[in-house]
C-alpha positions in Angstrom: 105.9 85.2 117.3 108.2 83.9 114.2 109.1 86.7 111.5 107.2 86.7 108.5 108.1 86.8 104.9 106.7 86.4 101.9 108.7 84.3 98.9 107.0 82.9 95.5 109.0 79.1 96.3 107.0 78.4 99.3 104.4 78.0 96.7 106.6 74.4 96.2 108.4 74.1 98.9 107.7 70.8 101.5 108.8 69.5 105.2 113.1 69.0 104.7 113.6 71.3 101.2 115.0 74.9 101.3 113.2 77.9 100.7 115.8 80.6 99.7 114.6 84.6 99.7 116.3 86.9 97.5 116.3 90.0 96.6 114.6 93.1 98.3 113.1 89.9 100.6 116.6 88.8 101.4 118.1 92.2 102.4 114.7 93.0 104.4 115.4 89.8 106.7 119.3 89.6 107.0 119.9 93.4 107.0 117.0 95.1 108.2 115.3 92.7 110.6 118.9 90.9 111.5 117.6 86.9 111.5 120.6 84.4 112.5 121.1 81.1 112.1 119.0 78.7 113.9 116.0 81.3 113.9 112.4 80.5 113.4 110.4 82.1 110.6 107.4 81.9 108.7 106.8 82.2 104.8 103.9 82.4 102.7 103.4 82.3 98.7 100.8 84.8 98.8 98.3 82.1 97.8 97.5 80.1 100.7 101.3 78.4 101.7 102.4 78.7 104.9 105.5 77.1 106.0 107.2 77.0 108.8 111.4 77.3 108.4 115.0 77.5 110.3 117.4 80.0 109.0 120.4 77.8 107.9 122.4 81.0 106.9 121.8 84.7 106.1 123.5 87.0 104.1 121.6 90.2 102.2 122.0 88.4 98.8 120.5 85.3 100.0 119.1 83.7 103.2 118.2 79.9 103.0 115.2 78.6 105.4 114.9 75.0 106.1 111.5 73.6 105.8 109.9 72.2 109.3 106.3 72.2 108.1 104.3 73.2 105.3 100.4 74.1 105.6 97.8 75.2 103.3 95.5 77.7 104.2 92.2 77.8 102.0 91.4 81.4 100.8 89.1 83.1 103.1 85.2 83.5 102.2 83.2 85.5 101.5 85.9 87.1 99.6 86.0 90.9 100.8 86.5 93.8 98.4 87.7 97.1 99.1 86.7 99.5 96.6 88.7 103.0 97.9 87.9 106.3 96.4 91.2 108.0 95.6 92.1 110.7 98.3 94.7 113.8 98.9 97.3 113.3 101.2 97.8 109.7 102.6 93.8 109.1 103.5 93.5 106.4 101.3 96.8 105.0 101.8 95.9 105.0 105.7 92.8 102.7 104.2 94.4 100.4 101.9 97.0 99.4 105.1 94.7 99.2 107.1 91.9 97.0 105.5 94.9 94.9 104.6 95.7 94.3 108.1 92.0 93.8 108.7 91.6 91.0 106.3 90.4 92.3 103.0 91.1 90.0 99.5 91.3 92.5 96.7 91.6 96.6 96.9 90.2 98.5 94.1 91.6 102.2 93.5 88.3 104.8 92.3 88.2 107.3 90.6 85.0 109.0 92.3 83.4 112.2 91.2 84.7 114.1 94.2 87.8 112.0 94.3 90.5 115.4 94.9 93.7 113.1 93.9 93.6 112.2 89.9 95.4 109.3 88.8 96.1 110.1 85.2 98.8 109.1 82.4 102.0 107.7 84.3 100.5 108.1 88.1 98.3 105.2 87.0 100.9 102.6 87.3 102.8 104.5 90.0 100.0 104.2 92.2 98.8 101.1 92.0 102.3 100.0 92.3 102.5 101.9 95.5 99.0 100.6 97.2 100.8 96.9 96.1 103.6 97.9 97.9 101.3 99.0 100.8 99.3 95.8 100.7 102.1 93.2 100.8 103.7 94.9 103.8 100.5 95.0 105.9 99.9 91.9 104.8 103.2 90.2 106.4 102.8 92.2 109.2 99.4 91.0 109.7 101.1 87.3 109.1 98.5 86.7 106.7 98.7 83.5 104.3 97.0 85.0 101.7 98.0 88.3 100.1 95.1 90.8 98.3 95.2 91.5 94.9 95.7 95.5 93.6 93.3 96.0 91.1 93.5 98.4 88.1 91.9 102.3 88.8 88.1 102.0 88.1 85.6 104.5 87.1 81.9 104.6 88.4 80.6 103.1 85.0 82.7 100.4 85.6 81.6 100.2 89.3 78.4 100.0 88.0 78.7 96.9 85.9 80.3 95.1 89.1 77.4 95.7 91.5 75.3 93.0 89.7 77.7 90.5 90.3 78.0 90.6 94.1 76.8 92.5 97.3 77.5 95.8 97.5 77.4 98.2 100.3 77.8 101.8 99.6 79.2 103.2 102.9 76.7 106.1 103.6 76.4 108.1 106.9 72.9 109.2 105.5 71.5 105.3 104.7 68.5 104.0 106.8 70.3 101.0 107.3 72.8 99.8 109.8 75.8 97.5 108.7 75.2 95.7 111.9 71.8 94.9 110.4 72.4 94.1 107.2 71.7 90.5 105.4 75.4 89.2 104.2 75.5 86.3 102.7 77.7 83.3 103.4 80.1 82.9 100.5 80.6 85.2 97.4 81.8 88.1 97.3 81.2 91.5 99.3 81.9 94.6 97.8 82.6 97.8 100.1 82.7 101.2 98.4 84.1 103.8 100.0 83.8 107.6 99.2 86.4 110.1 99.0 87.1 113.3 101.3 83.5 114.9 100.6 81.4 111.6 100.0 79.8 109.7 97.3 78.2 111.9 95.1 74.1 111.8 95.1 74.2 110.8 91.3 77.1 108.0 91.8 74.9 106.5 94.7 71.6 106.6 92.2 73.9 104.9 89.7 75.3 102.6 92.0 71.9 101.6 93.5 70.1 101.3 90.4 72.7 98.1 89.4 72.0 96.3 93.0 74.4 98.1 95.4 72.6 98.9 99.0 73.6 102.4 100.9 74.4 101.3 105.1 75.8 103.4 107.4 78.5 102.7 110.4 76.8 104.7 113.4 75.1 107.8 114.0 79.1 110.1 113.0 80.9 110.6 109.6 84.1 109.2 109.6 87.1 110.1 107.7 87.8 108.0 104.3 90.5 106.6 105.9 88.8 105.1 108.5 85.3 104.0 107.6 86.8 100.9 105.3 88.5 99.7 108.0 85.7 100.6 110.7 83.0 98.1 108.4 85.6 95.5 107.6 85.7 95.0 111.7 82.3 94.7 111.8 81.8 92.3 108.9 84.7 89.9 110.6 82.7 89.8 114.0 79.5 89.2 112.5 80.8 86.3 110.6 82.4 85.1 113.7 86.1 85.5 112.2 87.0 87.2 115.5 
C-alpha cells in the first residue's frame, strides 16, 4: 500500500499538476519515511481529496508529487462524534487515536465531574493542540480521506445543550440497553460520550438524559476510558455495514 500524506493543495490539485508538501509534511516523507523518485503515494486535503501521485523529486524542504488521479470522497454519514472525558495519564489520548483510526468525524475534549486531568488557563490550547496532532496522525495512518475536527474543551452544561440536536449515547456499563440493540438512525449525527477514569457521574447522566441523551452499555464488563470509545465505534461501523 502507497504512503499517505496529508497536504492543504490536493484540495486543488487535478490528473498532470504537482502537488508539492512542505514543511513538517515534507521532512516527514523525504527524511523520516525516505520516498524516492518514481514512488507511489497518496495525498488527501483533509476534506474529501484523494489523489493519487509519483514522487518527481524529494528533498526535506520540498518533495513534488505528480498527479496520476484525483478522487473525491464524500464525507461519511451519520457523522460520528467522540465526546472524550479528559483522563490522567495517556487514557484518553489512547482513545482519541484510536477512534480516529476507527473512523470517527469530530472529537470533543470534556471536562467531566470526575474528569482527574484539568485543562485550565494555557493547557487549554496545549491540549487540544496535542489531541489535533494525535488525530491527523491516526488519521494518515488509517489512510483516511477525510480528517476529524478537534473541538474546543466542553463542560456538561454545554453537553447538555448538544443532546437535543442529535443522538446521544451515554456509554454506561449500568444501562438496560445494549448498543447492539439500539435504534440509530441513518444520517445525522451520533454523539458518543465517554466517562472518565471513575465514570459519568449519576447527576451528569440525569442532566444528560433529561436533554434527550440515552444511557447503553457495551457488554456485561467495565472497560477502561480508553477503550470503550473505540469498543462502540466498532460496533456502530458493523451495524451500519461499514465493515
Amino acid at each position: 500500500m502507497a504512503l499517505h500524506f496529508v497536504a492543504d493543495a490536493a484540495g486543488t490539485a487535478r490528473a498532470g499538476g504537482v502537488v508539492e508538501l512542505t514543511g513538517a509534511e515534507a521532512h516527514h516523507a523525504a527524511a523520516v519515511r525516505r520516498v524516492r523518485t518514481g514512488e507511489q503515494i497518496t495525498i488527501t486535503d483533509g476534506r474529501g481529496a484523494w489523489i493519487d501521485g509519483t514522487i518527481e523529486s524529494a528533498e526535506p524542504s520540498s518533495v513534488s508529487v505528480r498527479v496520476i488521479s484525483r478522487t473525491d470522497t464524500d464525507e461519511p454519514t451519520p457523522r460520528l462524534v467522540l465526546v472524550q472525558a479528559l483522563a490522567k495519564g495517556d487514557r484518553d489520548e489512547m482513545a482519541v487515536q484510536a477512534a480516529t483510526e476507527l473512523g470517527v468525524d469530530e472529537v470533543v475534549p470534556w471536562q467531566a465531574a470526575r474528569s482527574v486531568s484539568r485543562w485550565e488557563g494555557k493547557k487549554i490550547a496545549r491540549g487540544r493542540e496535542r489531541w489535533a496532532s494525535i488525530v491527523r496522525e491516526a488519521a494518515k495512518q488509517a489512510h483516511r480521506a477525510w480528517l476529524p475536527e478537534v473541538s474546543e474543551p466542553v463542560s456538561t452544561k454545554q453537553l447538555v445543550s448538544r443532546a437535543g440536536t442529535a443522538t446521544m449515547l451515554l456509554l454506561d456499563p449500568r444501562s438496560d440497553s445494549a448498543l447492539t440493540a439500539t435504534e440509530l438512525p441513518d444520517d445525522g449525527e451520533v454523539i458518543l460520550v465517554v466517562g472518565p477514569e471513575g465514570g459519568i457521574s449519576a447527576d451528569e447522566i440525569d442532566e444528560l438524559t433529561d436533554a434527550g441523551a440515552r444511557g447503553v452499555r457495551l457488554g456485561e464488563t467495565v472497560l477502561r476510558t480508553s477503550t470503550a470509545g473505540p469498543a462502540a465505534l466498532a460496533v456502530l461501523n458493523a451495524r451500519w455495514g461499514r465493515w
